[in-house]
N, C-alpha and C positions, 0 to 999 in steps of 0.2 A: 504494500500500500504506500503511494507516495506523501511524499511532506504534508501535501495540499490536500489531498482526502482527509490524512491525523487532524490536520488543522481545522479545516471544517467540522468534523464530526466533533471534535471539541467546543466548537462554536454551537452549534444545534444542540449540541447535549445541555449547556449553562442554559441556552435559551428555551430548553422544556424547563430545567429545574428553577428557573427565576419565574417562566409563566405558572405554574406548578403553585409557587407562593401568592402571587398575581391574583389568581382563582378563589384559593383560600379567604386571602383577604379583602379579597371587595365582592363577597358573598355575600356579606349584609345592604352592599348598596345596587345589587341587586333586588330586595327584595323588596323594593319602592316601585320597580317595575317601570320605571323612566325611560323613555327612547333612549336617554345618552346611554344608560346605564347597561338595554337591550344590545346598545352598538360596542359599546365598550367589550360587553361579553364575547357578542362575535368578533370581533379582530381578534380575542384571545386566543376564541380556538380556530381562527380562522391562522394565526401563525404557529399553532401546534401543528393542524396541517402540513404547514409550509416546515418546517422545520425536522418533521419526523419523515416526511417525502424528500427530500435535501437529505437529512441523513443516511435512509437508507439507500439513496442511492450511489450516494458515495462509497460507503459500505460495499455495494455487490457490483459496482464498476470495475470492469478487466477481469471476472471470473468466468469460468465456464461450468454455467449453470443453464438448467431446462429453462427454455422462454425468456429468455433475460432481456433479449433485446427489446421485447415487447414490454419489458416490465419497467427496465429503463427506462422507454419512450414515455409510457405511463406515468410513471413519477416526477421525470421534466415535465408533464405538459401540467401535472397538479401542480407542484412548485412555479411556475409561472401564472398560473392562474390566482393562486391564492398570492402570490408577490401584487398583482395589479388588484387582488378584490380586496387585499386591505387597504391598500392606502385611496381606496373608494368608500369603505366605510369610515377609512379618518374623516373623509372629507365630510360626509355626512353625521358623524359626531362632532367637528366642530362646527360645522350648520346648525345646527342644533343649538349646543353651547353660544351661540352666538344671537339668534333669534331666540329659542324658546318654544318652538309652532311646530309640532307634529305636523299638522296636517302641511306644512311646508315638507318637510323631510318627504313625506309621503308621495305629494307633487313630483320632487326629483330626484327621484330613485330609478328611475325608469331613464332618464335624459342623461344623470351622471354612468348610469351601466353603461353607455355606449362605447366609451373607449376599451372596457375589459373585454367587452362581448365581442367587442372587432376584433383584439389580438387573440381571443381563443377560438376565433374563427379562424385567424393567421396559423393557429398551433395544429390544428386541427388539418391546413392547407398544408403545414409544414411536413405530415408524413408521406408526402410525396412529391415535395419539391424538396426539403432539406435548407430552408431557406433562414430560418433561426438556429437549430441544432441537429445533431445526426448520431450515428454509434460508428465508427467503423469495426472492422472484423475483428478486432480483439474487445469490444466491447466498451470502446474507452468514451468519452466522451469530447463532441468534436462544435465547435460554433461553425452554423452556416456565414452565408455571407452578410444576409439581413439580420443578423443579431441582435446591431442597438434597435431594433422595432419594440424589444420588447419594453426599454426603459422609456419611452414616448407617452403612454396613459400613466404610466403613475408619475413621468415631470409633469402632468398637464393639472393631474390631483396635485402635485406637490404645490403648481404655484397657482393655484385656486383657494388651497389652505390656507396657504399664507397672506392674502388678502384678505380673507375672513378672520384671519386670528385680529389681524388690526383692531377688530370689534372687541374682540373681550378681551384678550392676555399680551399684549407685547414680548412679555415673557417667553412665548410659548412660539413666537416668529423666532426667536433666536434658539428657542429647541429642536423646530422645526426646519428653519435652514440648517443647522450644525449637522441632522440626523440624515439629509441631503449630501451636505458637504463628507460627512463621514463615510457614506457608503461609495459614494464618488472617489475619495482617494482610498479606501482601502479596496477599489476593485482596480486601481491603477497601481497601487506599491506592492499588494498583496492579492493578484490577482485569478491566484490559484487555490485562494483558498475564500468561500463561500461565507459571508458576513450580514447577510441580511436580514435571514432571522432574529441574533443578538442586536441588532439596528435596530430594527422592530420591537423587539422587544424593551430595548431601552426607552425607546419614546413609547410604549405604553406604561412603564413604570415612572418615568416621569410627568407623564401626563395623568398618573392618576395621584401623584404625589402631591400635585398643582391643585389639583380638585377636593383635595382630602383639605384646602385651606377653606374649604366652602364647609358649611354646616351640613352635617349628613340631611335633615331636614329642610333643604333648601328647596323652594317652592316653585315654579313657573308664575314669572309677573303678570 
């Protein structure tokens, strides 16, 4: 197993056992039943997904095992999908946080999918063009030529967030750019080794660190 699998798989491993605690602890502000609160939970598990799909694929990359290739394929194309659907429900969590209006949220849920649902359309195009990623015959894992396609819907969530954070948390623009900028250079310095889960998951641990300055019983105006 090379440097870059160990490394990743270290990476997804912290980032189940940090979401793990995640879960534990905002159990209770779950039980208020608040859209944020609904949104919040999914991107939790929506990056356990993403993180236990990333790991194991690392994991059973370059073996020769029954169906691999197919299994491979499988698990890239959830790890891509669930990369673009959280940072769709961030955006809709801080929508949210920012107005107060379900029935806003509600409204653009359907208009914000269009960027995920295009590129797992792309993912879907790609087992037969190879045009994002591929296996070759050892099994290894290979970037087609249109790769950066996939980081296009979640810059586009990225900087739709960050005009809405203007509304409530300025704080939370400098979380948000950073958790941008971070993933950005450790996929250029450290490029072989898979960091977005623990990204993800830092900005939901600190995003709910921010939150937790709010009164648990905090109301819609």
């Amino acid at each position: 197993m090379s440097d870059g699998n160990i490394g990743s798989l270290i990476m997804d491993s912290f980032s189940l056992l940090f979401m793990s605690g995640i879960l534990v602890y905002t159990a209770m502000y779950r039980q208020r039943g608040r859209m944020d609160d609904r949104l919040f939970y999914a991107m939790t598990l929506v990056n356990v997904v993403l993180a236990v799909s990333d790991g194991t694929a690392y994991l059973l990359e370059g073996r020769d095992l029954p169906a691999l290739w197919e299994t491979l394929t499988a698990l890239n194309i959830i790890f891509f999908a669930a990369f673009e659907i959280f940072a769709y429900l961030f955006l809709l969590y801080i929508d949210y946080r920012a107005y107060r209006k379900e029935e806003r949220i509600l409204k653009q849920m359907i208009p914000y999918a269009f960027p995920w649902l295009f590129l797992c359309l792309i993912l879907l195009v790609n087992l037969k063009t190879r045009w994002i990623f591929y296996f070759d015959a050892e099994n290894m894992y290979q970037s087609g030529p249109f790769y950066n396609l996939v980081f296009l819907p979640a810059l586009f969530y990225s900087f739709v967030c960050l005009i809405k954070l203007a509304r409530i948390d300025r704080w939370l623009i400098l979380l948000g750019a950073a958790a941008v900028l971070a993933r950005v250079a450790l996929g250029i310095w450290f490029r072989s080794i898979s960091s977005t889960a623990f990204i993800y998951t830092v900005l939901l641990a600190c995003t709910h660190i921010r939150v937790m300055n709010h009164p648990l019983s905090e109301v819609k105006p």
